[in-house]
C-alpha positions in Angstrom: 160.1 92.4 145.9 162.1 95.0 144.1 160.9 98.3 144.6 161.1 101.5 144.8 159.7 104.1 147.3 160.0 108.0 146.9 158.5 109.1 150.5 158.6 112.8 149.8 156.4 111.7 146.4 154.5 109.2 148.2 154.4 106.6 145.2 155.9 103.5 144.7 156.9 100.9 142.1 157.6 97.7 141.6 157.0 94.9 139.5 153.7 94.2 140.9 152.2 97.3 141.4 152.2 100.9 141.5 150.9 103.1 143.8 150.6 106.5 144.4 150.9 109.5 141.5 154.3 108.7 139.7 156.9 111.4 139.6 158.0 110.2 136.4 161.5 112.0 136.4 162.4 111.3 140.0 161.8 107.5 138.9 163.6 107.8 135.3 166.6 109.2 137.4 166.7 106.8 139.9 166.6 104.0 137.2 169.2 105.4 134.9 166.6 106.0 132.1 167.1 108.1 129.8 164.8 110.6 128.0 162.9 110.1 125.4 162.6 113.9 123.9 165.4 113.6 121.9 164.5 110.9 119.5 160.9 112.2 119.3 162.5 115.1 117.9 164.5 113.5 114.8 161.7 110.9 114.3 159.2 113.9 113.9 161.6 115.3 111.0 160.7 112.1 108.7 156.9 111.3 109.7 154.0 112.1 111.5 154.0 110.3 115.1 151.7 108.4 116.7 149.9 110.0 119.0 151.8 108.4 122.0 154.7 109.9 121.2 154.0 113.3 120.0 152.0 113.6 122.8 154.7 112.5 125.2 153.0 109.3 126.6 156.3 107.6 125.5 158.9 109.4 128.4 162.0 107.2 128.6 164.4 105.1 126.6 167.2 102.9 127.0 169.9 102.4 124.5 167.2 103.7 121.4 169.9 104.9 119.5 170.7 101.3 117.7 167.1 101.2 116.6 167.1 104.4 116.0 169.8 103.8 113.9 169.0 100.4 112.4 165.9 102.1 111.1 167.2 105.1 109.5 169.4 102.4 107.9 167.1 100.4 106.7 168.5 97.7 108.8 167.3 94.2 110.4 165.8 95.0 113.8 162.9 93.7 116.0 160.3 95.2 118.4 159.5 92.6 121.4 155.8 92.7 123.2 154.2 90.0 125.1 151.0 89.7 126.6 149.5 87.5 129.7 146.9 85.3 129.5 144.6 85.7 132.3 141.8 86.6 131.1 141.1 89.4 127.7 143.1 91.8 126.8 142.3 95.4 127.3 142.8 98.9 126.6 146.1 98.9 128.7 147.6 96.2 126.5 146.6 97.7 123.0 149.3 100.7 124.0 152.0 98.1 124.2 150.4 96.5 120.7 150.2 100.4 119.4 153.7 100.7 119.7 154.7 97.3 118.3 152.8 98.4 114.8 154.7 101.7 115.3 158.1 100.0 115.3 157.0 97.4 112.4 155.8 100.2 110.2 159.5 101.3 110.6 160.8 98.2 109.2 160.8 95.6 112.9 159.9 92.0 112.7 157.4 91.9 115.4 157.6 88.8 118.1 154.9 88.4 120.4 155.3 85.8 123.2 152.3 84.8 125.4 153.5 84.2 128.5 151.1 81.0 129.6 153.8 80.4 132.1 153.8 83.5 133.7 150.4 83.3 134.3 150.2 79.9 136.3 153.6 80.2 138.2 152.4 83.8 139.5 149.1 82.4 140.6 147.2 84.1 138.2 145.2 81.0 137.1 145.0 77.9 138.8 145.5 75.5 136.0 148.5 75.9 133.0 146.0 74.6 130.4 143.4 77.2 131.2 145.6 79.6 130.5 146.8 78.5 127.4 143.1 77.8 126.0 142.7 81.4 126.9 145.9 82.4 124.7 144.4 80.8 121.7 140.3 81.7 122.9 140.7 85.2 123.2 144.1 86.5 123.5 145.7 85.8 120.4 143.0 86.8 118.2 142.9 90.6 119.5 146.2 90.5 118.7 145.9 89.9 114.7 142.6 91.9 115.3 145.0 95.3 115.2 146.1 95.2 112.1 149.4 93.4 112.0 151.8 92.0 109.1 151.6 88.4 108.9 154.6 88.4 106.9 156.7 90.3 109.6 155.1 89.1 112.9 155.6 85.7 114.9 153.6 84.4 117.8 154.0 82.0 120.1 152.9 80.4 122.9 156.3 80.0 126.0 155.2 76.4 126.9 154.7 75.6 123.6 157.6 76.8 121.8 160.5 74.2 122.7 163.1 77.1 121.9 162.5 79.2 124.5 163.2 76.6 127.4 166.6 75.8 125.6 167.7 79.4 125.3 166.2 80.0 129.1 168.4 76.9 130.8 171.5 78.3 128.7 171.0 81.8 130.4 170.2 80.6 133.7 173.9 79.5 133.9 174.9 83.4 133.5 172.9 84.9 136.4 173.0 84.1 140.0 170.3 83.4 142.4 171.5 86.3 144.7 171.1 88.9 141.6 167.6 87.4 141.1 167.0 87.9 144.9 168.3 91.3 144.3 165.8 92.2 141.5 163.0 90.4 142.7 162.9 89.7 146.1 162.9 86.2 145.8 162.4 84.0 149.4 161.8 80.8 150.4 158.4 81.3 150.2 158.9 81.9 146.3 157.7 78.8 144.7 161.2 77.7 141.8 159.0 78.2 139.1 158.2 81.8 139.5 162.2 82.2 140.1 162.9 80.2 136.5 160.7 82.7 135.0 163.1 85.4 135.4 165.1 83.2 132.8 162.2 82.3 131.0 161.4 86.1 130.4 165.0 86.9 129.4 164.9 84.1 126.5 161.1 85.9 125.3 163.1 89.2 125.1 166.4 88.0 123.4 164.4 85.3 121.4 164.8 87.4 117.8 168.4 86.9 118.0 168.4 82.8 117.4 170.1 82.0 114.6 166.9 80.9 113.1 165.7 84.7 112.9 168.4 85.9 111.7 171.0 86.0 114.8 172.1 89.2 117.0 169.8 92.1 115.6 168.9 95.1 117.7 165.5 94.4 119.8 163.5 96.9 121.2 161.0 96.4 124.0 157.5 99.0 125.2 157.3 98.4 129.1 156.2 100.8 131.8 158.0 101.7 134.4 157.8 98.7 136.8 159.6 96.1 134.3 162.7 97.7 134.1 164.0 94.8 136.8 163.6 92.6 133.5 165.3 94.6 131.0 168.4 95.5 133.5 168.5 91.2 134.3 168.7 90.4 130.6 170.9 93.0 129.3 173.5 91.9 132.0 173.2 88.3 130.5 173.0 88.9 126.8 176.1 89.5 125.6 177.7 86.3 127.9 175.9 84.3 125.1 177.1 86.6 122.0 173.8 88.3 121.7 173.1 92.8 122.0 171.7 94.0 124.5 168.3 95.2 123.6 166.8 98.1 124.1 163.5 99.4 126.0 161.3 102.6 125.5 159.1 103.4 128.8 155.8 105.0 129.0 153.3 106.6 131.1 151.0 104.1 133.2 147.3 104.9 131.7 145.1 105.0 135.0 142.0 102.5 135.5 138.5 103.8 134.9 138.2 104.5 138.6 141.4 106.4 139.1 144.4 104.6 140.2 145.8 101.6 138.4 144.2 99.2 135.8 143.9 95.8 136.0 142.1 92.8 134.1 141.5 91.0 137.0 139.4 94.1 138.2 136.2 94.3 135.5 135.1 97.9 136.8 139.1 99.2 135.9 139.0 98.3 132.4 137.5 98.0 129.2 138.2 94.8 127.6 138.4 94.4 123.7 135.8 91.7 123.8 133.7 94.1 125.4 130.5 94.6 124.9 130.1 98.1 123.3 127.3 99.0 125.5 128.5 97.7 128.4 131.6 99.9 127.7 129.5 103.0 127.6 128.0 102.1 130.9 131.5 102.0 132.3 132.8 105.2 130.5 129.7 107.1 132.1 130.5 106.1 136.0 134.4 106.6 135.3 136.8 109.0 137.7 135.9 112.6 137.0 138.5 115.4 137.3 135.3 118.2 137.1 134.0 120.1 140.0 131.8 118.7 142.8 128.6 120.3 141.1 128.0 121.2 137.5 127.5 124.8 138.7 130.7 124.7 140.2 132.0 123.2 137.1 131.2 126.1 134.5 132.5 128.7 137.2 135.9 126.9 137.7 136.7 124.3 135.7 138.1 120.7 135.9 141.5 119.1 136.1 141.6 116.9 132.5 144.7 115.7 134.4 142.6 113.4 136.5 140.1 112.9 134.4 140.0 109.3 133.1 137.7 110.4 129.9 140.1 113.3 129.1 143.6 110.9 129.3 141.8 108.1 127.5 141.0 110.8 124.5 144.4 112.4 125.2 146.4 109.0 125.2 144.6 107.0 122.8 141.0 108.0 121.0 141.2 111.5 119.7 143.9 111.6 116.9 143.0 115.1 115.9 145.7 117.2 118.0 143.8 120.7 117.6 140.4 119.2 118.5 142.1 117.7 121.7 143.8 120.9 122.5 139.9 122.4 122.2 139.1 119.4 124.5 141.4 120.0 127.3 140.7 124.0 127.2 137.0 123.6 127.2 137.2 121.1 130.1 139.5 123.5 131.8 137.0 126.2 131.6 134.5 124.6 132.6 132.4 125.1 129.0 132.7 121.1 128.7 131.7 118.6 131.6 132.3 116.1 132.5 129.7 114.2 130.8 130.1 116.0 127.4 133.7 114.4 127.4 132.6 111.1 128.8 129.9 110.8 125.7 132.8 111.5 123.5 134.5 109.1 124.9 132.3 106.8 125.1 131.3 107.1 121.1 134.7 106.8 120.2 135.5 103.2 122.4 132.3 102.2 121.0 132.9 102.7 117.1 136.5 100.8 117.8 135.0 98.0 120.3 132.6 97.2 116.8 135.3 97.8 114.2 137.1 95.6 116.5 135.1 92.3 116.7 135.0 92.0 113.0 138.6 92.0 112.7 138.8 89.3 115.5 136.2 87.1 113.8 138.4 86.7 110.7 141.6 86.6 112.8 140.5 83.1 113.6 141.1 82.0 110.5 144.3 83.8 110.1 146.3 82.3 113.2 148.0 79.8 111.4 150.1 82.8 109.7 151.3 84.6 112.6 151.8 81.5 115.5 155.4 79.8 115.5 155.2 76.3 115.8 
């Protein structure tokens, strides 16, 4: 598998885990990503950011300036995020989603596809159809649950969409199996299917480009870290078929509930947006603490907020209010808020959107005929 390993750092990525705390310049550097900064900058002259990228959860870029560009223009361009259905979606997918409304409120047709193929050839569910009943049970309707323009976004299942296997054989003639080897550490263990997909993943990415949407637009694609293997594969392929090269943003990985990484295969790691809002709190209250070993020790010396999960949940995603999380971070630094005080906050926050939440989901049912590509 592709990876890569910074000893002196002692963390690693690839694109099937991460491990270890991520030096995230020694990594951008290494992968010839770019930083983000700059364009944070000019897009902070005409609006007021998300809170991802004020805050600097969005790091890294590659090749922004087209969609920079195309939106300052007022020009066609698309924003790319997929989602895998193994089981709900959770709070580590809604910072993908985040960003996708981000880029459509600056004028991007959104394209979402759900990769039922990715989850069966990777093992992630034992049988295809399970998966795709999932896509439509439960992943799909989060989706139109956060807010997105009917009018401007198209959903679609891979195995259902007949257009993605024709643009995926065509680009399968433009790669070779030693560069997928390369990339993904393919062996003759790998089972062909989960080699395909690398083509199959490539036609999801340039899919806004088909004639049918419109033809060769900029496209701009929210990943962490550990995809990059997919962007560089399909940006070496895109223009052998007369398409651009799309682009990529990267952001920080947002650590499990228990420290380390999150995964929705691992119930105590996340909170998923089907959760139960109680059963939420429950989790938010035994998360990863970056306060002292005692409460007395805690109001002496402080905490880290940098470990604590509450404190980067609020930071990366609940508390919108930038001096109030400022207030946050200083009062759990000086020990005059605990841990607890910023898990309850936490906690009320995820609980107010988990409810909020379910009611948009209940009438996305009835909306999914507007957003799904047939």
């Amino acid at each position: 598998m592709w990876m890569m390993i910074m000893e002196e750092k002692k963390f690693s990525i690839d694109v099937a885990d991460v491990t270890g705390e991520v030096d995230y310049a020694a990594a951008m550097k290494e992968f010839g990503i770019e930083d983000f900064t700059a364009y944070r900058q000019k897009l902070a002259r005409i609006m007021k950011l998300p809170l991802m990228y004020r805050r600097g959860i969005v790091i890294g870029q590659r090749d922004f300036g087209q969609i920079y560009d195309a939106a300052a223009k007022q020009n066609k361009f698309a924003v790319l995020t997929g989602a895998n259905p193994s089981g709900s979606l959770h709070l580590g997918n809604l910072l993908f989603l985040k960003q996708a409304l981000f880029f459509q409120q600056l004028g991007a047709d959104v394209y979402i596809p759900i990769s039922d193929d990715e989850t069966y050839v990777f093992r992630k569910t034992d049988e295809l159809e399970k998966a795709t009943q999932t896509a439509y049970e439960k992943v799909i309707p989060d989706i139109i649950a956060c807010g997105f323009d009917p009018k401007k976004t198209r959903i679609f299942i891979s195995t259902k969409t007949a257009r993605v296997y024709e643009l995926a054989v065509k680009l399968s003639t433009k790669a070779t199996l030693s560069t997928m080897k390369a990339i993904f550490g393919f062996t003759n263990e790998s089972n062909p299917g989960s080699i395909f997909y690398g083509m199959v993943q490539s036609a999801h990415i340039l899919f806004p480009q088909l004639p049918e949407f419109g033809g060769p637009k900029p496209v701009v694609v929210p990943i962490g870290l550990d995809q990059d293997p997919y962007m560089r594969l399909v940006r070496d392929v895109a223009d052998k078929i007369g398409m651009i090269k799309p682009s990529s943003t990267y952001h920080k990985f947002i650590p499990g509930l228990q420290g380390g990484k999150m995964s929705g295969s691992k119930p105590e790691t996340c909170i998923y947006l089907n959760e139960d809002p109680e059963q939420a709190r429950k989790k938010i209250m035994k998360a990863f603490s970056g306060g002292a070993a005692t409460l007395k020790e805690h109001k002496e010396k402080g905490g880290n907020p940098d470990t604590d999960v509450a404190c980067q949940y609020l930071y990366c995603m609940f508390e919108e209010d930038d001096r109030k999380m400022d207030q946050i971070l200083q009062g759990f630094r000086s020990g005059s808020l605990t841990s607890g005080d910023v898990k309850t906050m936490l906690a009320d926050k995820v609980e107010a959107f988990l409810k909020d939440h379910k009611k948009k989901r209940e009438r996305a049912f009835q909306d999914m005929d507007r957003f799904m590509i047939k």
